[in-house]
PASEBA-1860 file (N, C-alpha, C; in nm, 3 decimals):
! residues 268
1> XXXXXXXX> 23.660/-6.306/1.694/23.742/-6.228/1.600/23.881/-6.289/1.590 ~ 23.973/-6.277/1.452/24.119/-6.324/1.466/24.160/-6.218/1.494 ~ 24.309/-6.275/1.517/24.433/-6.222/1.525/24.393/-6.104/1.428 ~ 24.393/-6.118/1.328/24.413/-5.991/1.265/24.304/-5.857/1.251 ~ 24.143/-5.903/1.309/24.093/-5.839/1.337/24.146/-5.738/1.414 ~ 24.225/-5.808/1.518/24.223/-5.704/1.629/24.382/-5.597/1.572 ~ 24.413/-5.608/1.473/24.558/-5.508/1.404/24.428/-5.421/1.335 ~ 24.318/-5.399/1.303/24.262/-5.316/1.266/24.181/-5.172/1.354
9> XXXXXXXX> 24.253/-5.143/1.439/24.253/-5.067/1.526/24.092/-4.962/1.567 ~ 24.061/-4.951/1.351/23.907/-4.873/1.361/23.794/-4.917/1.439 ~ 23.772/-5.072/1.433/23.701/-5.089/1.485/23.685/-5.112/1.588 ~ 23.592/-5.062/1.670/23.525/-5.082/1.835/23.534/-5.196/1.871 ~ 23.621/-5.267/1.990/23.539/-5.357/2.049/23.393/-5.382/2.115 ~ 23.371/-5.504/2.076/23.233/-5.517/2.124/23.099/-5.438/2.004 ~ 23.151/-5.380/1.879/23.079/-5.316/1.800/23.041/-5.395/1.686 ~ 22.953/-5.393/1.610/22.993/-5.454/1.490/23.061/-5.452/1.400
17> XXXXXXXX> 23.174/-5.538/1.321/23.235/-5.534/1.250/23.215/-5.453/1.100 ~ 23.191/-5.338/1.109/23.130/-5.284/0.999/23.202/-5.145/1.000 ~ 23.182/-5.099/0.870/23.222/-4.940/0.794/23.144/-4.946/0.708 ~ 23.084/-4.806/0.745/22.984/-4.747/0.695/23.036/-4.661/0.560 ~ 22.974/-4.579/0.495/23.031/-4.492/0.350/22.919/-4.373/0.398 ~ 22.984/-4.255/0.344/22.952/-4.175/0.389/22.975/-4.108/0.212 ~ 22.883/-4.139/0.094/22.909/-4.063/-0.002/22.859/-3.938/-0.043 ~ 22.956/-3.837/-0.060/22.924/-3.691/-0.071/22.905/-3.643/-0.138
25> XXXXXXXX> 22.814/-3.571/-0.188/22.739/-3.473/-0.316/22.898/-3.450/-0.379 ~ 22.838/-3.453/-0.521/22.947/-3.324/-0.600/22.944/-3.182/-0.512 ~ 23.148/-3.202/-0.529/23.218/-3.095/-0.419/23.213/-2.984/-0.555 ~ 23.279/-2.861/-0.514/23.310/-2.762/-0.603/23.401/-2.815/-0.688 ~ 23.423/-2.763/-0.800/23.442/-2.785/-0.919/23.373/-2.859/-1.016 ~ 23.307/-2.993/-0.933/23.252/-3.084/-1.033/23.148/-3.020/-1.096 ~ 23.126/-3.065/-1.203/23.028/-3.045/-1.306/22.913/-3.028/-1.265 ~ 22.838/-3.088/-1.169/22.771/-3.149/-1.096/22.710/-3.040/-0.952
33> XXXXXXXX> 22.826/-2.977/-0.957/22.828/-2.937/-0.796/22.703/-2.821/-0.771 ~ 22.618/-2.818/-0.685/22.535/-2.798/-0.653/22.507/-2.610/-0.646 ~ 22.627/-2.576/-0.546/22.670/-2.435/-0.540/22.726/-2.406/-0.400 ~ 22.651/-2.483/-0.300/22.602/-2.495/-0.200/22.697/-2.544/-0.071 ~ 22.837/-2.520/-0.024/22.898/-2.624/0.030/22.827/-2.645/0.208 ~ 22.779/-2.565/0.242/22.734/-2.573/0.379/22.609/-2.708/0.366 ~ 22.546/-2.676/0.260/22.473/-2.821/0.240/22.512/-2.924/0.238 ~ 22.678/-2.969/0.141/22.700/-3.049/0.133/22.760/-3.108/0.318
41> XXXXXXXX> 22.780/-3.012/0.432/22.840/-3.043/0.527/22.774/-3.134/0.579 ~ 22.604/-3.041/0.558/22.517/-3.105/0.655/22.478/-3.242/0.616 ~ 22.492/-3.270/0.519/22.442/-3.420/0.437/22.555/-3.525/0.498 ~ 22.649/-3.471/0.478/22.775/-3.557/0.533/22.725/-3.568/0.683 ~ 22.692/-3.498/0.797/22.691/-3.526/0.919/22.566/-3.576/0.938 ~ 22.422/-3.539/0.850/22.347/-3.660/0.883/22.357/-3.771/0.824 ~ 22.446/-3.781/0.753/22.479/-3.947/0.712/22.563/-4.027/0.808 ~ 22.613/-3.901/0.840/22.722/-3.984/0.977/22.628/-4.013/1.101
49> XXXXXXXX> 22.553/-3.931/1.145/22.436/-3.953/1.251/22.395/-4.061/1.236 ~ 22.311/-4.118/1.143/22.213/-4.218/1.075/22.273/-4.335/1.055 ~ 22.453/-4.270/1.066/22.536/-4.440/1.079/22.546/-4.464/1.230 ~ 22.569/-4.337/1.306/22.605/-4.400/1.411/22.461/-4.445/1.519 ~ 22.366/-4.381/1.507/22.212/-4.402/1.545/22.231/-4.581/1.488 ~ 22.233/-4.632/1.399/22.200/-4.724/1.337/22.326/-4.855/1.396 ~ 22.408/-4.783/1.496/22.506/-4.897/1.545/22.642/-4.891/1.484 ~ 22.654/-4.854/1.371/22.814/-4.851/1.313/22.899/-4.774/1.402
57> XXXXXXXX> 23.054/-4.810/1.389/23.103/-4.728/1.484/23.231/-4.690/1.382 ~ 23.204/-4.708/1.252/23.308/-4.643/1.196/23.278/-4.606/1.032 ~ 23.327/-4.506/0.965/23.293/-4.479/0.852/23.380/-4.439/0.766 ~ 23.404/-4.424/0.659/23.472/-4.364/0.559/23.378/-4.281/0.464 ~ 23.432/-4.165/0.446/23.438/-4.072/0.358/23.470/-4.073/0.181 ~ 23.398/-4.022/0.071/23.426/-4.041/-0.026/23.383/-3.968/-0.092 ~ 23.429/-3.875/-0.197/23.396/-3.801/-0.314/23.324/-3.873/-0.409 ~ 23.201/-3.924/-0.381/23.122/-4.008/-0.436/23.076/-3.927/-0.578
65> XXXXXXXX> 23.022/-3.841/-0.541/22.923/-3.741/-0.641/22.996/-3.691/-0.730 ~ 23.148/-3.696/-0.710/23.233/-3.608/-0.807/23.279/-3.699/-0.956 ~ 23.221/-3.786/-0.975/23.211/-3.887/-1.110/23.185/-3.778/-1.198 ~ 23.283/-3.761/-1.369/23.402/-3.838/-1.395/23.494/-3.787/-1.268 ~ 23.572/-3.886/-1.238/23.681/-3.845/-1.159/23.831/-3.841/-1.204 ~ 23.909/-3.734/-1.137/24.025/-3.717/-1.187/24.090/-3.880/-1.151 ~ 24.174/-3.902/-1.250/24.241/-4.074/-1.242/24.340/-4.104/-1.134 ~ 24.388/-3.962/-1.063/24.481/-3.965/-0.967/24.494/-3.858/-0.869
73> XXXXXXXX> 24.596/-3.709/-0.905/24.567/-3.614/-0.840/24.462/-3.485/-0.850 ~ 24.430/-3.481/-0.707/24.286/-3.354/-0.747/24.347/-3.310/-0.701 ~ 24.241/-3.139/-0.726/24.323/-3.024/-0.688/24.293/-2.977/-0.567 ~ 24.335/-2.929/-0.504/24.389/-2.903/-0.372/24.254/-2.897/-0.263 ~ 24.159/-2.810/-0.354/24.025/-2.770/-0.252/23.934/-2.878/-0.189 ~ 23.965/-3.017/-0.299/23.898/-3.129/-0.290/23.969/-3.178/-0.104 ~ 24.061/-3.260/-0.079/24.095/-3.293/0.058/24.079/-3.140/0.143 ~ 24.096/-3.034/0.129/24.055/-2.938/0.204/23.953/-2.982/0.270
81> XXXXXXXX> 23.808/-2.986/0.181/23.705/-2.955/0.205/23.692/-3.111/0.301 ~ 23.710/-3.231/0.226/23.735/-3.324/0.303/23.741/-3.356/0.485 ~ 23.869/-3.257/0.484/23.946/-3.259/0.628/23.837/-3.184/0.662 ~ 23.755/-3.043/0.659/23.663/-3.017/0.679/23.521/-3.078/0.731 ~ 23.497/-3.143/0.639/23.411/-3.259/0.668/23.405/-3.319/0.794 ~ 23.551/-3.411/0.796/23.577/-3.479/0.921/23.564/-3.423/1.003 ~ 23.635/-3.339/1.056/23.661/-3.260/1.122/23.523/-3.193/1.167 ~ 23.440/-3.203/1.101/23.271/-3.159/1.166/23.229/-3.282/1.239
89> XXXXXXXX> 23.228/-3.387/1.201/23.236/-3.526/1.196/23.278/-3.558/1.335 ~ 23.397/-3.478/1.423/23.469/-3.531/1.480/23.386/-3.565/1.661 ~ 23.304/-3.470/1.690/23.225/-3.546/1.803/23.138/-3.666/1.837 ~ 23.111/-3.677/1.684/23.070/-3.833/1.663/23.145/-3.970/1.728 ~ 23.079/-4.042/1.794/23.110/-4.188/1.787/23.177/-4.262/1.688 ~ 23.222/-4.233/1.570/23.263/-4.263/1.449/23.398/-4.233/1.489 ~ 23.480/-4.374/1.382/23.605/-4.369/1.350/23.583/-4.311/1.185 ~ 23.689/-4.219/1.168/23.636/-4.137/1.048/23.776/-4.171/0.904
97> XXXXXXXX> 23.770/-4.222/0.833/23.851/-4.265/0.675/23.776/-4.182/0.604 ~ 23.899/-4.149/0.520/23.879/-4.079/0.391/23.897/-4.157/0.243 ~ 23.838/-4.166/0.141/23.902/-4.222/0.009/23.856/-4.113/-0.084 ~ 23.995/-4.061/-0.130/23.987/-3.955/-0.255/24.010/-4.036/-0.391 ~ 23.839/-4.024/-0.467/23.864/-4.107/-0.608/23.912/-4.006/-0.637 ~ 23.973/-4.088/-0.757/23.988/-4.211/-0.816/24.079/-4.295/-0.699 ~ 24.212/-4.229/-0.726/24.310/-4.290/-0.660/24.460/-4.187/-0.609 ~ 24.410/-4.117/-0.537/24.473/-3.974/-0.493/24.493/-3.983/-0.355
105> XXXXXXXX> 24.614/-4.103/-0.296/24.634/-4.157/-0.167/24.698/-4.040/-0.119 ~ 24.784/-3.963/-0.190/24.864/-3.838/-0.104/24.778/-3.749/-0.038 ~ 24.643/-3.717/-0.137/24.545/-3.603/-0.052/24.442/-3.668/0.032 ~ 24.439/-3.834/0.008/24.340/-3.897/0.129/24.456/-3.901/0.258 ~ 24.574/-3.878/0.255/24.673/-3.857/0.349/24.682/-3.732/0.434 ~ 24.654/-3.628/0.357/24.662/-3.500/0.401/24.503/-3.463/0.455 ~ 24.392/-3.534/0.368/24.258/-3.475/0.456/24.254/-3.571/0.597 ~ 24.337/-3.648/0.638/24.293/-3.766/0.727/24.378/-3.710/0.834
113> XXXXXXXX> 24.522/-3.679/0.816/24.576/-3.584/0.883/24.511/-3.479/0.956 ~ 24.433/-3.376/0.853/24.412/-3.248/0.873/24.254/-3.285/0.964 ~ 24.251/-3.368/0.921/24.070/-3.395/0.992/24.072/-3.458/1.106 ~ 24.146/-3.570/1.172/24.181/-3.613/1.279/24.094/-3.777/1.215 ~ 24.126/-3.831/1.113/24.073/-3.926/1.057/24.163/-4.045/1.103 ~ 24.141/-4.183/1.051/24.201/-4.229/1.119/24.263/-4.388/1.014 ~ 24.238/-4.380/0.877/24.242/-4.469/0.826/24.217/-4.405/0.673 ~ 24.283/-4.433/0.570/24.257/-4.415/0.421/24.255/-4.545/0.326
121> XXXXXXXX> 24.175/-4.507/0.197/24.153/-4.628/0.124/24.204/-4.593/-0.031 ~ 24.289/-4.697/-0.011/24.360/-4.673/-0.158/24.303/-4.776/-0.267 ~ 24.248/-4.771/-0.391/24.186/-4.841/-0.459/24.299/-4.941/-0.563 ~ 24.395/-4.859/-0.585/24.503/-4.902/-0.679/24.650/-4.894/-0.564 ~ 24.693/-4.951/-0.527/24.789/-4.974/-0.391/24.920/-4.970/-0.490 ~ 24.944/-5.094/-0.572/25.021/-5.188/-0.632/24.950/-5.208/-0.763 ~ 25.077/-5.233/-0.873/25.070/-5.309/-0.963/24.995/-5.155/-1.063 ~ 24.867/-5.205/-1.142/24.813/-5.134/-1.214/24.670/-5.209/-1.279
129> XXXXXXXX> 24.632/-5.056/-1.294/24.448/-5.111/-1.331/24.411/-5.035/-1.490 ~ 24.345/-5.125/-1.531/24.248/-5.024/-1.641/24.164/-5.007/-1.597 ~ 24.105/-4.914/-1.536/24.002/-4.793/-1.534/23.878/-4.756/-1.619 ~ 23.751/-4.684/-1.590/23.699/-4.561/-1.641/23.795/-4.472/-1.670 ~ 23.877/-4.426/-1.555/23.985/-4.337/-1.590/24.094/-4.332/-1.653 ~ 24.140/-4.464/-1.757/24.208/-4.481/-1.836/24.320/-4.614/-1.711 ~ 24.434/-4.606/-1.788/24.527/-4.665/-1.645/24.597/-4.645/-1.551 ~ 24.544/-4.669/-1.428/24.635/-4.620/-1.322/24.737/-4.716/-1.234
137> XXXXXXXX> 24.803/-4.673/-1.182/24.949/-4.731/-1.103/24.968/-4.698/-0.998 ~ 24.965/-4.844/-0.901/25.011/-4.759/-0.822/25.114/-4.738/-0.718 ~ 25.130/-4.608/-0.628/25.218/-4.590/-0.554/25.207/-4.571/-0.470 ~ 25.255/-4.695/-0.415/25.282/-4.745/-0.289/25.416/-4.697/-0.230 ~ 25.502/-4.677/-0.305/25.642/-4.623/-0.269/25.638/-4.482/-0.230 ~ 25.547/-4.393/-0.266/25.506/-4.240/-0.238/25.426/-4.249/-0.142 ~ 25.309/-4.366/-0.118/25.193/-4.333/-0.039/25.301/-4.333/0.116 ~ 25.398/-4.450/0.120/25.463/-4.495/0.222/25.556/-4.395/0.294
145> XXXXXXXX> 25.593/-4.330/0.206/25.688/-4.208/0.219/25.631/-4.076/0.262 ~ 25.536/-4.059/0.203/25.431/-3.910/0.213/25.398/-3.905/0.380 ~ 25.355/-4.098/0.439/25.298/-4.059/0.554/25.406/-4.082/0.676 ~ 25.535/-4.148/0.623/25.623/-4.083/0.728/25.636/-3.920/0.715 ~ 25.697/-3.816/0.596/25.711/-3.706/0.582/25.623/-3.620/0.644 ~ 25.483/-3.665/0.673/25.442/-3.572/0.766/25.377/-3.651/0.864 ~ 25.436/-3.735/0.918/25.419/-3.792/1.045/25.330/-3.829/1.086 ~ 25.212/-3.887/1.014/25.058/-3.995/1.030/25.132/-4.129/0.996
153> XXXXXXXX> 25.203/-4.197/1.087/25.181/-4.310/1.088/25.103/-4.341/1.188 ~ 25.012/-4.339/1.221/24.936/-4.370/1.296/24.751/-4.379/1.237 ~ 24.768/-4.348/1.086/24.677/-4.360/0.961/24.698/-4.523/0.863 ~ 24.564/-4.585/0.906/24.628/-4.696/0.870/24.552/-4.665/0.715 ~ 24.640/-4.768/0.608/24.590/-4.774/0.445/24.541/-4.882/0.470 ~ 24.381/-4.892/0.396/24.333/-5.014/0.364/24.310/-5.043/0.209 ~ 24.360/-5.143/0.133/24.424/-5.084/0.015/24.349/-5.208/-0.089 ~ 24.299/-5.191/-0.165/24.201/-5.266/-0.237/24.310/-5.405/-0.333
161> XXXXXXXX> 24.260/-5.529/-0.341/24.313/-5.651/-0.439/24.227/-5.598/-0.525 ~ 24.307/-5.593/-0.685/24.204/-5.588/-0.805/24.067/-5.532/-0.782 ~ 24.076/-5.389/-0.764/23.952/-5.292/-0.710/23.854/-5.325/-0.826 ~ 23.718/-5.291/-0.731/23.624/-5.317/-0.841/23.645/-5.189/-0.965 ~ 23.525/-5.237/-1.066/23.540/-5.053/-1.142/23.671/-5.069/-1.247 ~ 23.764/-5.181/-1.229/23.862/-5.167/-1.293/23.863/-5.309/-1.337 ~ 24.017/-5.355/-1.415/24.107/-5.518/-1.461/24.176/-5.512/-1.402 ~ 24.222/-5.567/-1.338/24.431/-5.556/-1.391/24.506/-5.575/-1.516
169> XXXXXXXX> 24.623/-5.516/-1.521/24.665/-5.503/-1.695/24.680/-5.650/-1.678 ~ 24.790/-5.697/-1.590/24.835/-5.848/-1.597/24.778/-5.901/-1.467 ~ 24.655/-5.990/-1.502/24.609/-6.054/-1.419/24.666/-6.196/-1.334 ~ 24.677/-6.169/-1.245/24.790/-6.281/-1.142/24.722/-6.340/-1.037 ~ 24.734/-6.459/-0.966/24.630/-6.553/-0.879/24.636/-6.399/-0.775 ~ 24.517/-6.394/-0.712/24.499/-6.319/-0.603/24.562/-6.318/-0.457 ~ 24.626/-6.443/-0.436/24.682/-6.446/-0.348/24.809/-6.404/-0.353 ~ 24.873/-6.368/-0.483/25.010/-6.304/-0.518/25.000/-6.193/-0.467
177> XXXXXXXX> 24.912/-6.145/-0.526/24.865/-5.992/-0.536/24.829/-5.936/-0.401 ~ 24.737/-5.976/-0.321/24.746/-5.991/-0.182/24.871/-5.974/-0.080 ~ 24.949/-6.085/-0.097/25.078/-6.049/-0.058/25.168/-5.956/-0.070 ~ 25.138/-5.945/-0.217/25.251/-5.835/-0.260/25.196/-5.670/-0.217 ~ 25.041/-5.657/-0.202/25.009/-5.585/-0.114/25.020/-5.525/-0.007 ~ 25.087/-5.607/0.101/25.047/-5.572/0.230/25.203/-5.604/0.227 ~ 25.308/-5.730/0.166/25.442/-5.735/0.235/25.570/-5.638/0.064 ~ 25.533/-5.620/-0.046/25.598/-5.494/-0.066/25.518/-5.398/-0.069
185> XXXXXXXX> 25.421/-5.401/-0.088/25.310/-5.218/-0.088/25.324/-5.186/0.073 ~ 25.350/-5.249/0.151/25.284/-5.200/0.331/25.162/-5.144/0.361 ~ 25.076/-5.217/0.276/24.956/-5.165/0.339/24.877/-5.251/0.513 ~ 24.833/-5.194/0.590/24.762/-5.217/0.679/24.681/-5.308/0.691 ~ 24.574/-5.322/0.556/24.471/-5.431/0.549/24.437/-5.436/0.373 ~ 24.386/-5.569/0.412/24.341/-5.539/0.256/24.133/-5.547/0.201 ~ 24.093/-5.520/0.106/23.995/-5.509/0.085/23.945/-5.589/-0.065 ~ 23.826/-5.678/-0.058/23.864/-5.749/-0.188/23.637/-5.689/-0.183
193> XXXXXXXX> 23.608/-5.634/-0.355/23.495/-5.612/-0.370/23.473/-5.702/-0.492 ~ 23.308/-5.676/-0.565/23.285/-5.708/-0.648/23.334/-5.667/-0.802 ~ 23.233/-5.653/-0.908/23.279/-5.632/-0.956/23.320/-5.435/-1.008 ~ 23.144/-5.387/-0.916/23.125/-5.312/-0.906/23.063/-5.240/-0.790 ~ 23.013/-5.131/-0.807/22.969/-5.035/-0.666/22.819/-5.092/-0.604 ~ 22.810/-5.185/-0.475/22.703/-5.249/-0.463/22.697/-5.426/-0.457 ~ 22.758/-5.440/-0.577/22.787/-5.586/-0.638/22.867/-5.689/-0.497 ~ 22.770/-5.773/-0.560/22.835/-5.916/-0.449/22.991/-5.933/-0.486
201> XXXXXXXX> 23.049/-5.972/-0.334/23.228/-6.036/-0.335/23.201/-6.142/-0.329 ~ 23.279/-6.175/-0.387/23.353/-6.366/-0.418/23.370/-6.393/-0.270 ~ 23.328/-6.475/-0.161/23.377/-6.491/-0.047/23.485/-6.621/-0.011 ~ 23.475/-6.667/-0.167/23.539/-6.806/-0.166/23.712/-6.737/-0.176 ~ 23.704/-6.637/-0.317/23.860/-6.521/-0.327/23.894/-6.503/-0.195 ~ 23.791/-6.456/-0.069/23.819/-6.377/0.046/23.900/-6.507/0.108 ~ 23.851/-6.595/0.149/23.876/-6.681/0.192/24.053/-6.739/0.174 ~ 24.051/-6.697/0.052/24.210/-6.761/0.003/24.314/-6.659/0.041
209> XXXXXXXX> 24.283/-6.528/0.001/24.286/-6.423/0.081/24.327/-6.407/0.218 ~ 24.263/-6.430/0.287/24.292/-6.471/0.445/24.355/-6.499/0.471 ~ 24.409/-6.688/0.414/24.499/-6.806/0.426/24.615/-6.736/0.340 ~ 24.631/-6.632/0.269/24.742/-6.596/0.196/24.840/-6.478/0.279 ~ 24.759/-6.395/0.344/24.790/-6.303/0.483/24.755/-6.322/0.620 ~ 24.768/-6.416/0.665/24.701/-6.450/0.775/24.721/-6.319/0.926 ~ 24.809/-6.249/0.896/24.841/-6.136/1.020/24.805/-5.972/0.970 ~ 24.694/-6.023/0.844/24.642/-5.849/0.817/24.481/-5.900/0.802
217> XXXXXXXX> 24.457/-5.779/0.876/24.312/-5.808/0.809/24.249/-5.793/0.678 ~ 24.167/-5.850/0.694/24.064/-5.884/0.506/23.948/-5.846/0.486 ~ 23.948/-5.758/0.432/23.770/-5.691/0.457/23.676/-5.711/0.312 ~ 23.556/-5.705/0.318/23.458/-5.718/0.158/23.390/-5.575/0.177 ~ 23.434/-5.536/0.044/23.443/-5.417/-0.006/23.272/-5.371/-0.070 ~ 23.215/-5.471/-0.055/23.105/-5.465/-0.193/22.975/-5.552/-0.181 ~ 22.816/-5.547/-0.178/22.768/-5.651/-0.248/22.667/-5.631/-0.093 ~ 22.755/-5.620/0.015/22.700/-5.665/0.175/22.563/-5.574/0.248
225> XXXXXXXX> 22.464/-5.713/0.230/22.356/-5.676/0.322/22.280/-5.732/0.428 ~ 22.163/-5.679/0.465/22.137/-5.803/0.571/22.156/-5.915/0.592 ~ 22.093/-6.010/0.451/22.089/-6.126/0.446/22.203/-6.187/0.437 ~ 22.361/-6.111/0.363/22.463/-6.186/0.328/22.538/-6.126/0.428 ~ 22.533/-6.061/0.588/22.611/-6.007/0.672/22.718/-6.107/0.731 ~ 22.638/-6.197/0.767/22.666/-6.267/0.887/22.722/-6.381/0.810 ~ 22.724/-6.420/0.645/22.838/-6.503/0.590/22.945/-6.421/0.564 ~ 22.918/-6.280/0.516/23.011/-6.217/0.520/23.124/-6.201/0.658
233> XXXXXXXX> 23.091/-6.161/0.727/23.177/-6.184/0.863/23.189/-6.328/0.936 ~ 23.171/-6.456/0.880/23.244/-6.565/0.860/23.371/-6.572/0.837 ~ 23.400/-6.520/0.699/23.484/-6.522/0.658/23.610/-6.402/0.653 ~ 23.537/-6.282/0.669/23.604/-6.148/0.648/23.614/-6.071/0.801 ~ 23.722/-6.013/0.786/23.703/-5.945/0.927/23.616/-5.832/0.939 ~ 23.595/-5.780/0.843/23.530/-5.632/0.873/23.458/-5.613/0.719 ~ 23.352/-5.564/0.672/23.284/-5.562/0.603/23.260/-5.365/0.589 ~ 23.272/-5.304/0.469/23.242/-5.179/0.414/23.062/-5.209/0.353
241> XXXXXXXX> 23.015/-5.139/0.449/22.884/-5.142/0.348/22.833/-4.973/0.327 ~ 22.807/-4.953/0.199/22.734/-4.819/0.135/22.608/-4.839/0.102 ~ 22.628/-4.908/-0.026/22.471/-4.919/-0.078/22.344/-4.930/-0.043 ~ 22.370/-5.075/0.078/22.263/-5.081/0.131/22.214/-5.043/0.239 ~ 22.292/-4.963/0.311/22.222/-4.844/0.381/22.122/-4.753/0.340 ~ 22.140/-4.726/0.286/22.103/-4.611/0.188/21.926/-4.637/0.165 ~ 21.841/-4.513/0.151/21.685/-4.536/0.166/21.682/-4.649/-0.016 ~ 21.646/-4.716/0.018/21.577/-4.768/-0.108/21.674/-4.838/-0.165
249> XXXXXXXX> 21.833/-4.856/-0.102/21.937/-4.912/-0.145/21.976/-4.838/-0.259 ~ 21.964/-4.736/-0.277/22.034/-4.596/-0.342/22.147/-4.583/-0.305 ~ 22.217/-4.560/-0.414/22.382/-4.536/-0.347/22.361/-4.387/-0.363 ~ 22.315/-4.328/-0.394/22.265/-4.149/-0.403/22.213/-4.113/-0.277 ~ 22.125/-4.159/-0.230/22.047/-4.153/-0.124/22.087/-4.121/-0.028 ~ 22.009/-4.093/0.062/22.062/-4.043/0.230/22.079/-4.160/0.301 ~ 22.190/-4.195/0.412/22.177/-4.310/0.468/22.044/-4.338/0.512 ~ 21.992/-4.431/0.543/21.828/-4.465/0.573/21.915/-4.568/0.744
257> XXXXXXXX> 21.888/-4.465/0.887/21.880/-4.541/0.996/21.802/-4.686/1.011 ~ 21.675/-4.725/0.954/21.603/-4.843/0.939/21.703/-4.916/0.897 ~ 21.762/-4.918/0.806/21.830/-5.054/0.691/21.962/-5.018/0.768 ~ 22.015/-4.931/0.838/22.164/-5.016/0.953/22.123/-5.048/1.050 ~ 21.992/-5.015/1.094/21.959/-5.137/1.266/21.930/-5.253/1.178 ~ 21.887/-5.267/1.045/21.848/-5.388/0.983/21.973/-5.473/0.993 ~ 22.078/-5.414/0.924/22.223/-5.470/0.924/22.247/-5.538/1.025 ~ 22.287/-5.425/1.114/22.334/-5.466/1.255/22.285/-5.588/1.350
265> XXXX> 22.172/-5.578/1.348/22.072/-5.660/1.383/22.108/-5.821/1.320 ~ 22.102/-5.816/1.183/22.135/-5.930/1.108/22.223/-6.033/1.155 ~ 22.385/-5.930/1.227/22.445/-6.016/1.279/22.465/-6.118/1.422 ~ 22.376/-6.049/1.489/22.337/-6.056/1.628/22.188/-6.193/1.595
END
């Protein structure tokens, strides 16, 4: 592992370099939403089981199911229920992150807080994106401020280059952007995906990436499965995988324990 692996605090020594996704039914309000929230608990904790049975030792959280999503701030019940979540979550073996889509870093601040979480993911950090959700911006100057004001610095941001799902308005070499990430945004680490949810990362981008921050870590956001694990963690320190956990490689689906001993396994 580098140097900068080891500034990423989530992960276990001696574990595999991996984060798991933990995506959650439509919560209340959404269109979508079921009726049901005690269901949605239990889905969340056997997904967390099935990650940690399967070897992961860390996961993030996500309002997956709640597509369309608000472009920035949700309303209040959403990180409630969140911190909730975790917070069920919390006897688990799991290091537990939150990401509130779209891009609502203040309430992935407050459920990570309230849940005893330990890491949030900001999709839009810096700069600005065109969206599904039209365009968003972002703030980094609030996210930075919010988590001194209530005293989680000890919540690291892992904060996406040119998130998938989106453009940038003004597209700039990645290694700008990178930088300007982590040394004016202050984010913790950074995260570079495809183009979309599932979709292969550029590992050659990651790579430049790396050599452009050499004292933060660099993670692939996207794309990562058995077969591409172990190039993936070549190059990247820590790898987010969802999709292909999942039974049938469903991003809907229940995590499937088979396909993360598959993972895990891969790298070993």
């Amino acid at each position: 592992m580098t140097e900068a692996t080891h500034r990423l605090p989530i992960l276990v020594p001696g574990a595999p370099r991996l984060i798991g996704v933990i995506h959650l039914p439509p919560l209340p309000g959404s269109h979508r939403f079921a009726g049901d929230i005690e269901a949605i608990l239990e889905r969340a904790a056997r997904d967390a089981q099935a990650l940690q049975d399967g070897g992961i030792r860390a996961a993030i959280l996500e309002n997956f199911g709640d597509a369309p999503f608000y472009p920035e701030a949700v309303p209040p019940h959403i990180p409630a229920l969140m911190a909730a979540i975790a917070r069920r979550l919390a006897p688990l073996d799991l290091a537990i992150g939150i990401n509130v889509l779209r891009n609502d870093a203040r309430s992935a601040l407050a459920a990570a807080m309230a849940g005893g979480a330990r890491f949030i993911r900001v999709n839009v950090h810096v700069g600005a994106a065109l969206t599904d959700q039209g365009v968003i911006s972002g703030r980094a100057h609030d996210t930075l401020r919010y988590r001194r004001e209530i005293g989680a610095e000890w919540i690291q941001i892992l904060a996406d280059v040119d998130v998938k799902h989106a453009a940038p308005l003004a597209p700039r070499p990645v290694e700008t952007v990178a930088r300007e990430t982590v040394g004016r945004g202050g984010a913790d680490a950074l995260i570079l995906s495809g183009e979309g949810t599932g979709r292969p990362t550029d590992l050659a981008q990651v790579e430049r990436v790396r050599r452009a921050v050499l004292h933060h870590p660099v993670l692939v956001g996207s794309g990562v499965n058995a077969q591409t694990v172990s190039a993936t963690l070549a190059v990247a320190d820590a790898a987010i995988v969802g999709t292909f956990c999942k039974h049938d490689g469903n991003t809907q689906a229940p995590v499937d324990v088979r396909r993360v001993r598959e993972l895990v396994e891969a790298i070993h």
